[in-house]
C-alpha positions in Angstrom: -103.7 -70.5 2.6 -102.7 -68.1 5.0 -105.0 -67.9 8.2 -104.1 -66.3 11.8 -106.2 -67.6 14.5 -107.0 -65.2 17.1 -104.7 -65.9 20.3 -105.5 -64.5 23.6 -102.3 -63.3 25.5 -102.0 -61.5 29.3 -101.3 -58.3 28.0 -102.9 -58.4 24.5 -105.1 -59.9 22.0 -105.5 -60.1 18.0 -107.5 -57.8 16.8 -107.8 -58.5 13.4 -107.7 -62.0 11.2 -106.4 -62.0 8.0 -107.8 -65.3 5.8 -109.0 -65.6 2.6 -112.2 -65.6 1.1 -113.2 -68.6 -1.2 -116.9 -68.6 -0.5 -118.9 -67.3 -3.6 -121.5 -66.2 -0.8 -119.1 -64.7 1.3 -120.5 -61.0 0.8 -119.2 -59.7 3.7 -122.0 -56.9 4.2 -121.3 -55.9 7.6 -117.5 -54.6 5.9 -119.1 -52.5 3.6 -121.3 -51.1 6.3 -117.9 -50.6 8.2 -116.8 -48.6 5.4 -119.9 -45.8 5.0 -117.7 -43.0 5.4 -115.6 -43.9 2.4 -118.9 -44.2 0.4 -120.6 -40.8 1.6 -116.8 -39.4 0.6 -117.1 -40.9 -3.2 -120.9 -39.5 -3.0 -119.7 -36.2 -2.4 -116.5 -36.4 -4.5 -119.3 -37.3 -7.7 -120.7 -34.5 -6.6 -117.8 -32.0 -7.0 -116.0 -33.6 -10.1 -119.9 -33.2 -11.9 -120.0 -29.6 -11.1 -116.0 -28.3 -11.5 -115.4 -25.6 -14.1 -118.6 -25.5 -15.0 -120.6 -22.0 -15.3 -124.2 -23.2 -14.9 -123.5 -25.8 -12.2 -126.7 -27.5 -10.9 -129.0 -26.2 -14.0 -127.5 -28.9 -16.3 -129.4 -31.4 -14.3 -132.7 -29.4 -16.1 -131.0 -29.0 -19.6 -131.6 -32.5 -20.2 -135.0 -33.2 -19.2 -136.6 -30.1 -20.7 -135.4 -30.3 -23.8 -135.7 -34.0 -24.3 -139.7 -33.0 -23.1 -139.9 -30.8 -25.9 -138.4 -32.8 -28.3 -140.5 -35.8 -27.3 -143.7 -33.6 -27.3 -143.0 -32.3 -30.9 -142.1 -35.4 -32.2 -144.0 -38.3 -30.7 -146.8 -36.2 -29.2 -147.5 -33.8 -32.1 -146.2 -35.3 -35.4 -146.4 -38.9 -34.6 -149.6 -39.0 -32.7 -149.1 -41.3 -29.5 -151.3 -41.5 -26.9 -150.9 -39.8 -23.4 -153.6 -41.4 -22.3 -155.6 -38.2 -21.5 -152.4 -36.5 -19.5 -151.1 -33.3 -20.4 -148.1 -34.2 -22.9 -145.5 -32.5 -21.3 -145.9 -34.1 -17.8 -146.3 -37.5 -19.3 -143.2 -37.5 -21.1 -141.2 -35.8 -18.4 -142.5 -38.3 -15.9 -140.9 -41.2 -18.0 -137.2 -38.9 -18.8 -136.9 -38.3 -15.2 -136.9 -42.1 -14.2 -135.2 -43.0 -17.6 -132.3 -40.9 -16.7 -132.0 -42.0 -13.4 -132.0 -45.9 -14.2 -129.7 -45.5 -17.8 -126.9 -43.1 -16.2 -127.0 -45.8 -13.1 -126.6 -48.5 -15.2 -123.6 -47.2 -17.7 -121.4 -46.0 -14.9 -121.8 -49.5 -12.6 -121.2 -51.6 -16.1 -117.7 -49.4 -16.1 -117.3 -49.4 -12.2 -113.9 -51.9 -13.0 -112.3 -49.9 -16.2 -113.0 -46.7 -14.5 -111.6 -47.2 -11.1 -108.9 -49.8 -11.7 -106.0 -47.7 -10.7 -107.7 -47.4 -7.3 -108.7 -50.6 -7.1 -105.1 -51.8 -7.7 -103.7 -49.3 -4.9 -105.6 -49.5 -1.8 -108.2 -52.4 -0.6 -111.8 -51.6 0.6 -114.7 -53.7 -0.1 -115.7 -53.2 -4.2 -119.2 -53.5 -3.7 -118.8 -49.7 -2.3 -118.0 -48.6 -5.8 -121.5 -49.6 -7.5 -123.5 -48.4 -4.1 -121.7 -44.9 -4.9 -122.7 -44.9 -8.3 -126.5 -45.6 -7.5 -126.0 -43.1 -4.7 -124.9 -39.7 -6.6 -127.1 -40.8 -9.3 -129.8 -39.8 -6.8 -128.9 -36.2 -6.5 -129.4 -35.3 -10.3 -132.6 -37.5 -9.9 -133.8 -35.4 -6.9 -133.3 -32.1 -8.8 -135.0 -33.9 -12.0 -137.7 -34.5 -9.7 -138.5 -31.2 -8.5 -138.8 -29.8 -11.7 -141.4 -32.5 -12.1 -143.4 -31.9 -9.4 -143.6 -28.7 -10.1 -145.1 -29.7 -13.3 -147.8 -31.7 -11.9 -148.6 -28.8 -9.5 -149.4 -26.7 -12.1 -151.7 -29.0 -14.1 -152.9 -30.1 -11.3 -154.1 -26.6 -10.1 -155.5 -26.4 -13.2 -157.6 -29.5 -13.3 -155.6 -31.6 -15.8 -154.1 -34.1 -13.5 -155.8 -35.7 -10.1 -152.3 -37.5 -8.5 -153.8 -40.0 -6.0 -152.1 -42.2 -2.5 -150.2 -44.2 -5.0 -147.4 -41.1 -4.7 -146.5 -42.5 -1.5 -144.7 -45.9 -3.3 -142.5 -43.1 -5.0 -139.5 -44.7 -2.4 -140.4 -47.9 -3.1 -139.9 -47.0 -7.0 -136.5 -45.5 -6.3 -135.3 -48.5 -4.7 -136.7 -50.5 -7.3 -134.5 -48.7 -10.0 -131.4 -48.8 -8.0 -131.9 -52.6 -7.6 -132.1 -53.3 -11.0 -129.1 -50.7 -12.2 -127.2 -52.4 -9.7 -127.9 -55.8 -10.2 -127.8 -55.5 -14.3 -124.6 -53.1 -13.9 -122.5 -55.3 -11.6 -123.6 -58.0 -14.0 -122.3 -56.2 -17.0 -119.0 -54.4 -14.8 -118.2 -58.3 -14.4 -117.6 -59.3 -18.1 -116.3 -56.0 -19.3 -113.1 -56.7 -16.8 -112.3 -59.4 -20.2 -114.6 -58.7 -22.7 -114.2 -54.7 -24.0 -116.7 -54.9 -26.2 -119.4 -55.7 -23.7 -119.1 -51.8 -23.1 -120.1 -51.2 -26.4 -122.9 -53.4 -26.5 -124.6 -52.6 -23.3 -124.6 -48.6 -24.4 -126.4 -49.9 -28.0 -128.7 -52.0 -26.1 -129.5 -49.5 -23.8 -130.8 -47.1 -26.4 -133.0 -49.9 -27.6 -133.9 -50.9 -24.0 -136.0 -47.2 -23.6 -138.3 -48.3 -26.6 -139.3 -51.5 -24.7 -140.3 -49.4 -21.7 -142.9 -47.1 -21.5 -141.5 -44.2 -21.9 -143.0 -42.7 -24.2 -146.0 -44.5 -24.8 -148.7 -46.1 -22.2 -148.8 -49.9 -21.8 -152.4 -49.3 -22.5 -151.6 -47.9 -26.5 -150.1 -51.6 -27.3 -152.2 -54.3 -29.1 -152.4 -57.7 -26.5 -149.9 -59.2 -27.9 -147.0 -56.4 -27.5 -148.6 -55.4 -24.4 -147.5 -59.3 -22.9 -144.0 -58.1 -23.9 -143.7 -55.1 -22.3 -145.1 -56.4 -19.5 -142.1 -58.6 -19.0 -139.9 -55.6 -18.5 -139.2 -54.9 -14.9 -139.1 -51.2 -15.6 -142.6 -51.2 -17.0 -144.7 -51.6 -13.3 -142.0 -49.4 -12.2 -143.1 -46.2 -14.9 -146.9 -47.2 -14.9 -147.6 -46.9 -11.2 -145.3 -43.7 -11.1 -147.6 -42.2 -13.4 -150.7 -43.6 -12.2 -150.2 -42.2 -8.7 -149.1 -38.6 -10.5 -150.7 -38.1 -13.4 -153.4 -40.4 -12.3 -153.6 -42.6 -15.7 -152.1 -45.6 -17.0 -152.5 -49.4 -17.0 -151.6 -50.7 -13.4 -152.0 -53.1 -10.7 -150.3 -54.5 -7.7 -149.7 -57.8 -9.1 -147.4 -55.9 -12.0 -145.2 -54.3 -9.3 -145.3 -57.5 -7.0 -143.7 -59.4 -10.6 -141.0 -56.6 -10.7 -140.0 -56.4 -7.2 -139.4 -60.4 -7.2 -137.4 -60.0 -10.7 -135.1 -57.3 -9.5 -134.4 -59.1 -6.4 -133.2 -61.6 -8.1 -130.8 -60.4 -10.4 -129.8 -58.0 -7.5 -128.3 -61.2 -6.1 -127.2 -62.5 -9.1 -125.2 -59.7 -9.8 -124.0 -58.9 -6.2 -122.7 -63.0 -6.5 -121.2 -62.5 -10.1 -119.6 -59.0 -8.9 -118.1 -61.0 -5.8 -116.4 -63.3 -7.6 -115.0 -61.3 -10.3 -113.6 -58.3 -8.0 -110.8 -61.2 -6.4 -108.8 -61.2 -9.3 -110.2 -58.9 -12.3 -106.7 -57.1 -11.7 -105.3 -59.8 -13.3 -107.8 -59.4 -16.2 -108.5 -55.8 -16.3 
């Protein structure tokens, strides 16, 4: 164990200690506050690196979300029949995309934050939980420009006296945070046992497919017999959609307690994860 103790001299002092870290709780938070600048840099370089050589630039982030609406309208509003619960089809199934996108692209890029950045990770040291904060991060930019497009949705049905959004639009932060918290937590989870087992890779992007069918996404809670309903209700993501739409679109099947159940699940396996990430990143190098 190598350790330096901090010795105070007449003309100088130590100004950094160098000693490992064997704690499975030592986070080290205030380190990757230290180190903002290097995750508003990765932010931006996301940003570039999405964008470069491309000829429509920012209108890709709408590509997705209209025409997965009007696929979603045809198919499971027209042909199949499911309920909206009285919303106009399009804005209920582009409310539900535009958080879908935000949480699945957050939660494939932390479960590869290891494999995809292991040649940096092996060159230079800064704190790795930076790498998984970035990820969440530039995810927010596509999910911002997603979002416009779907308030202006609900303006224009709202205008026209289809939708009534209510005061539960202000929790719309509180819902971000919420989705970040559980991409992290579940990502970092994931990102920790891809660094030996590959496969995990191919079995998170399978089970995330079937992950969107056991969340509300394109059917209301309130469409499901009682006993599916219990079900559905045990995914975290389900208050999270529900009160999204209730305070927008002003329907669905929702109550505080539902989000009070989420909030307390993601917090937890947020610090599962951030543990289980900890642990890993000391010596995945030797793994990866």
């Amino acid at each position: 164990m190598i350790e330096l103790d901090k010795k105070y001299t007449e003309e100088n002092e130590w100004t950094e200690v160098i000693e490992p870290q064997s704690s499975l709780l030592s986070l080290n938070l205030k380190e990757v506050w230290r180190y903002r600048d290097l995750l508003l840099l990765l932010v931006k370089r996301d940003f570039v690196t999405y964008f470069k050589q491309t000829v429509l630039g920012p209108i890709w982030f709408f590509v997705n979300p209209i025409f997965t609406t009007v696929m979603y309208t045809f198919v499971f509003g027209n042909l199949a029949g499911l309920s909206t619960d009285g919303a106009p089809q399009v804005a209920f199934y582009l409310s539900g995309i535009v958080l879908w996108n935000y949480f699945s692209n957050s939660l494939n890029q932390t479960a590869g934050v290891f494999t995809t950045n292991a040649n940096i990770f092996g060159k230079v040291y800064f704190p790795r939980l930076i790498m998984p904060l970035a990820v969440v991060t530039s995810n927010l930019m596509q999910f911002g420009v997603q979002f416009l497009l779907f308030i202006g949705v609900v303006i224009f049905y709202t205008l026209s006296g289809d939708l009534m959004p209510n005061a539960w639009v202000l929790m719309t932060p509180f819902l971000i945070i919420l989705m970040a918290g559980f991409a992290l937590g579940l990502g970092m989870i994931f990102s920790s046992m891809t660094t030996k087992y590959k496969d995990m890779t191919m079995l998170l992007s399978f089970g995330i497919q079937l992950f969107m069918y056991a969340t509300p996404i394109i059917y209301p809670v309130s469409a499901m017999n009682e006993r599916l309903r219990d079900i559905i209700l045990l995914n975290p993501l389900t208050a999270i959609v529900e009160c999204f739409r209730y305070g927008y679109l002003g329907v669905g099947n929702f109550n505080g307690d539902m989000l009070i159940y989420s909030t307390i699940v993601i917090a937890i396996l947020l610090i599962i994860g951030t543990l289980v990430f900890n642990k890993v990143q000391k010596g995945f190098m030797d793994t990866i």
